[in-house]
Each structure stands twice: as structure tokens, then as C-alpha cells.
KOLGU-278776 format. One record per residue: residue in three letters; z, y, x of N, C-alpha, C in turn. Coordinates in steps of 0.001 Angstrom, whole numbers, always signed. Atoms other than C-alpha are relative to their C-alpha. Example, Ala and Ser with C-alpha at 12.3 -4.5 7.8 and 13.67 -1.06 7.14 Angstrom:
2
+------+---------+---------+---------+---------+---------+---------+---------+---------+---------+
: code :     npz :     npy :     npx :    capz :    capy :    capx :     cpz :     cpy :     cpx :
+------+---------+---------+---------+---------+---------+---------+---------+---------+---------+
:  ALA :      +0 :   -1190 :    +890 :   +7800 :   -4500 :  +12300 :      +0 :   +1200 :    +900 :
:  SER :     -60 :   -1190 :    -820 :   +7140 :   -1060 :  +13670 :    +730 :   +1090 :    -770 :
+------+---------+---------+---------+---------+---------+---------+---------+---------+---------+
//
This chain:
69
+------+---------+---------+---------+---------+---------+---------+---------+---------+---------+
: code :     npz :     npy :     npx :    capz :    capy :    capx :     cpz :     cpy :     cpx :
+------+---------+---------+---------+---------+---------+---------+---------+---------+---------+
:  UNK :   -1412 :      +4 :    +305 :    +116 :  +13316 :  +14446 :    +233 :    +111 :   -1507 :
:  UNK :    +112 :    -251 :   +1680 :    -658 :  +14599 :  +10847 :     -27 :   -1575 :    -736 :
:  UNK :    +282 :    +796 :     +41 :   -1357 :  +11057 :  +10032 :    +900 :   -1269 :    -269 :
:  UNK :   -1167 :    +938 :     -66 :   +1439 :   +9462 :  +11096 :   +1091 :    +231 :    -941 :
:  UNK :   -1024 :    -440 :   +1282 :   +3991 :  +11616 :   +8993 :    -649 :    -453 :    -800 :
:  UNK :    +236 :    +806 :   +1225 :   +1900 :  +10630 :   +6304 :    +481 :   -1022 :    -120 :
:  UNK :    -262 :   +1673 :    +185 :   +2220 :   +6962 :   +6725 :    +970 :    -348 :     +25 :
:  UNK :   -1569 :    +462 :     +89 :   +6003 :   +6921 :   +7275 :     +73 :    +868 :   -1357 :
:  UNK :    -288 :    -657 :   +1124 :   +6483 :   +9399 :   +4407 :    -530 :   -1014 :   -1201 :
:  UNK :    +517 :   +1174 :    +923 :   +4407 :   +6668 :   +1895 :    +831 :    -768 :    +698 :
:  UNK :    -427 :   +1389 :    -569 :   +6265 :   +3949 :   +3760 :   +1654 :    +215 :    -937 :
:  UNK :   -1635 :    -464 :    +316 :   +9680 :   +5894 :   +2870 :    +184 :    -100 :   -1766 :
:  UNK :    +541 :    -341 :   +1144 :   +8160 :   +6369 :    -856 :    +218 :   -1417 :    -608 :
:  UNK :    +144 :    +942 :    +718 :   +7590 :   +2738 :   -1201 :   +1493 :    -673 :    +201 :
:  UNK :   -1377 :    +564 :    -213 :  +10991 :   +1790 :     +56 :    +985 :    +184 :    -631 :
:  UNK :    -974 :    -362 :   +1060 :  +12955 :   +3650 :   -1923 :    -428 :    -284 :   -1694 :
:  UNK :     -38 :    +211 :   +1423 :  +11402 :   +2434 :   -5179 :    -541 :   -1859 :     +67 :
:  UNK :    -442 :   +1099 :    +381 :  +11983 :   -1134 :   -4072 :    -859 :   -1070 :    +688 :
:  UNK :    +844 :    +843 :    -405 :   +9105 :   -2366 :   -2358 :    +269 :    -242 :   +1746 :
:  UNK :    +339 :    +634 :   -1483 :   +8854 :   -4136 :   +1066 :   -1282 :    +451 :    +725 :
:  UNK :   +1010 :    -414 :    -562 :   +6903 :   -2712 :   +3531 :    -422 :    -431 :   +1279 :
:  UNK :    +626 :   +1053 :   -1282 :   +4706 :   -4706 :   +6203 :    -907 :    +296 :    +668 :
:  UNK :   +1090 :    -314 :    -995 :   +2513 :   -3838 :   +9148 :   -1280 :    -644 :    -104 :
:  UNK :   +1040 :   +1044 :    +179 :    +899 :   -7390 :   +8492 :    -516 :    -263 :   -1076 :
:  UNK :    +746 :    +731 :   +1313 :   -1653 :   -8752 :   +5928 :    +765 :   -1544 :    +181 :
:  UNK :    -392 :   +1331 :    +443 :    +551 :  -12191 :   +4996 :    -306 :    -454 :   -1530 :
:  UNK :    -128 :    +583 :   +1397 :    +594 :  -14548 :   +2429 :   +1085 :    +768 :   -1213 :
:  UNK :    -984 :    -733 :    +610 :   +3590 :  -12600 :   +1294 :     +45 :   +1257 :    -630 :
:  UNK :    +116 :   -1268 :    +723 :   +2288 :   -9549 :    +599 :   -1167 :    +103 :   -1266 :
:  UNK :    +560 :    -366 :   +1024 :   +1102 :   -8362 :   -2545 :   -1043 :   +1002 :    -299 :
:  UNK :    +797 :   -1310 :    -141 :    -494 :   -5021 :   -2187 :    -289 :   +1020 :   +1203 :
:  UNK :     -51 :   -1001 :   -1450 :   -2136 :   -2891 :    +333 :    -251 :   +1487 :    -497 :
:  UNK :    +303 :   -1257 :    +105 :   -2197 :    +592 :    +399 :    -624 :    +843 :    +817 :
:  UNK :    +730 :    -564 :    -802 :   -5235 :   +2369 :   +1285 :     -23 :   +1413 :    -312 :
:  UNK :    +577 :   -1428 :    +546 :   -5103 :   +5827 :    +812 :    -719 :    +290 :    +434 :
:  UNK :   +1083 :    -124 :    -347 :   -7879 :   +6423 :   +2961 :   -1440 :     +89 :   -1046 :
:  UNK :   +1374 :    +733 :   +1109 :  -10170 :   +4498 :    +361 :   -1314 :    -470 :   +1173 :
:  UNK :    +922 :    +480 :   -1028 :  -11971 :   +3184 :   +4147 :    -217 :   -1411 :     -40 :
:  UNK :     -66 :   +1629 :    -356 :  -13097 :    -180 :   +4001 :     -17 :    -506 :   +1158 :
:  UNK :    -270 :    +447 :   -1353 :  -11715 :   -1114 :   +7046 :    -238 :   -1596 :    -125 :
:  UNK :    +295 :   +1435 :    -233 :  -11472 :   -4754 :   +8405 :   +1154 :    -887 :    -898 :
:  UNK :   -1346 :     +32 :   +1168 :   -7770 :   -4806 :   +7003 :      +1 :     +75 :   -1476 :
:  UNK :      -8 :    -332 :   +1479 :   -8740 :   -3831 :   +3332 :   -1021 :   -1625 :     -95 :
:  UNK :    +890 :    +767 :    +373 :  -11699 :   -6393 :   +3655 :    +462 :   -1788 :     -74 :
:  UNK :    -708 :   +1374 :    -277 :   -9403 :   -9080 :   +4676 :   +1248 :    -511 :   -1357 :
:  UNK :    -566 :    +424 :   +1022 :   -7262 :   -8230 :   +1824 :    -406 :    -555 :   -1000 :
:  UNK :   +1148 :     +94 :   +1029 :   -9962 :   -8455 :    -752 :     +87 :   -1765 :     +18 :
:  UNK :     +77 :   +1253 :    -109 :  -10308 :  -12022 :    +722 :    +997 :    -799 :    -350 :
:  UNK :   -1139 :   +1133 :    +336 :   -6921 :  -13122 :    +358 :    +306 :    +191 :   -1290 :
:  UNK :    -280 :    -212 :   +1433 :   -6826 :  -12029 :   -3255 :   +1052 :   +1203 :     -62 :
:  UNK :   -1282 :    -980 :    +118 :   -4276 :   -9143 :   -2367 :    -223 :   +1312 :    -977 :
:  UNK :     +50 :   -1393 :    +761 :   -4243 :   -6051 :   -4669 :     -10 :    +956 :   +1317 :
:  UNK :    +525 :   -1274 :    -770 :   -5957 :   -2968 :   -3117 :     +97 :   +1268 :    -819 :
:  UNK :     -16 :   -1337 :    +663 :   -4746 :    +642 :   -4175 :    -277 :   +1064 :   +1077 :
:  UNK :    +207 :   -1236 :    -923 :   -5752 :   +3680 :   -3025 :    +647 :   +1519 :    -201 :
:  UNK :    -517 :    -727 :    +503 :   -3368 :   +5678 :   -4866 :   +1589 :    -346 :     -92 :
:  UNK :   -1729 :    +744 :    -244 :    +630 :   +5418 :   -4187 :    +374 :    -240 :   -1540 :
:  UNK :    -478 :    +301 :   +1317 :    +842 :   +6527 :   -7898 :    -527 :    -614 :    -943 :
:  UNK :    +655 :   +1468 :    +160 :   -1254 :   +4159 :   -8843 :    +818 :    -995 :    -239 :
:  UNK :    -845 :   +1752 :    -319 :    +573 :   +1372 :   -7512 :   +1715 :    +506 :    -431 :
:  UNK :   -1596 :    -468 :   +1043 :   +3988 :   +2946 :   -8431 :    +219 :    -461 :   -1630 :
:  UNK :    +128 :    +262 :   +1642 :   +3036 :   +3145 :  -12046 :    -395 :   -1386 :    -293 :
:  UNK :    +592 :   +1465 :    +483 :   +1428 :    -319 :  -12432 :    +750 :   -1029 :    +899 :
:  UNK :   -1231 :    +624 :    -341 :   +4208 :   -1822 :  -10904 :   +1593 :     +47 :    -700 :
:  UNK :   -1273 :    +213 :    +717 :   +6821 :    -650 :  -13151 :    +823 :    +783 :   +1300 :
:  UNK :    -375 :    -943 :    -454 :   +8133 :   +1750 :  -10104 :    -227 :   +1625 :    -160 :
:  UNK :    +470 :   -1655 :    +460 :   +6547 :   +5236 :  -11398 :    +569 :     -30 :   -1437 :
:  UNK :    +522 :    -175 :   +1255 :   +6710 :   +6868 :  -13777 :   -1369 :    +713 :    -630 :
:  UNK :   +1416 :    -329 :    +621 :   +4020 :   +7395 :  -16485 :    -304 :    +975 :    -769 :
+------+---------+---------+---------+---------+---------+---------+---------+---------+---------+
//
């Protein structure tokens, strides 16, 4: 259950600073967010499609021009 609040809480995080948030790996998406840091099948698939892989929200916040630095 711990798990899940996480993942809506980051989901809520990225929404409110503008980003679109998607269940699916598409052409459309830009970045995945692993906080895990697991190379799942999903991260490996991103890798393939050229997608940006973070493993850090503030990471990807900041190098997006949504954080601050």
C-alpha cells in the first residue's frame, strides 16, 4: 500500500508543475520516472525508444526548468 501513495503522490508532484502523466511508454512521452533505479522491462524499453530515464523527481524537475535549483 506504501507504494502506491508514493506513486500517486510523484504523479500529483509532476502534475502540478506541468507535466503529463502516462501509465504507457508512447511515442509521446518524454521521460520516465524510475525512482526505484530497477531495470525493469519498462525502463529497458525506454532506453530503446530514446526516452529520458530519471531516477530522481528532483532531478527531472530541475532539468526541466520545473524545480528549483
Amino acid at each position: 500500500m506504501h507504494h502506491i501513495r508514493m506513486e500517486l503522490w510523484l504523479q500529483q508532484i509532476l502534475m502540478q508543475n506541468g507535466f503529463d502523466v502516462k501509465d504507457n511508454l508512447t511515442k509521446d512521452v518524454n521521460y520516465l520516472l524510475n525512482e526505484s533505479g530497477i531495470e525493469s522491462a519498462k525502463t529497458q524499453k525506454a532506453h530503446t525508444m530514446g526516452i529520458t530515464v530519471y531516477n530522481n523527481i528532483k532531478q527531472l524537475l530541475t532539468e526541466n526548468n520545473h524545480g528549483t535549483t
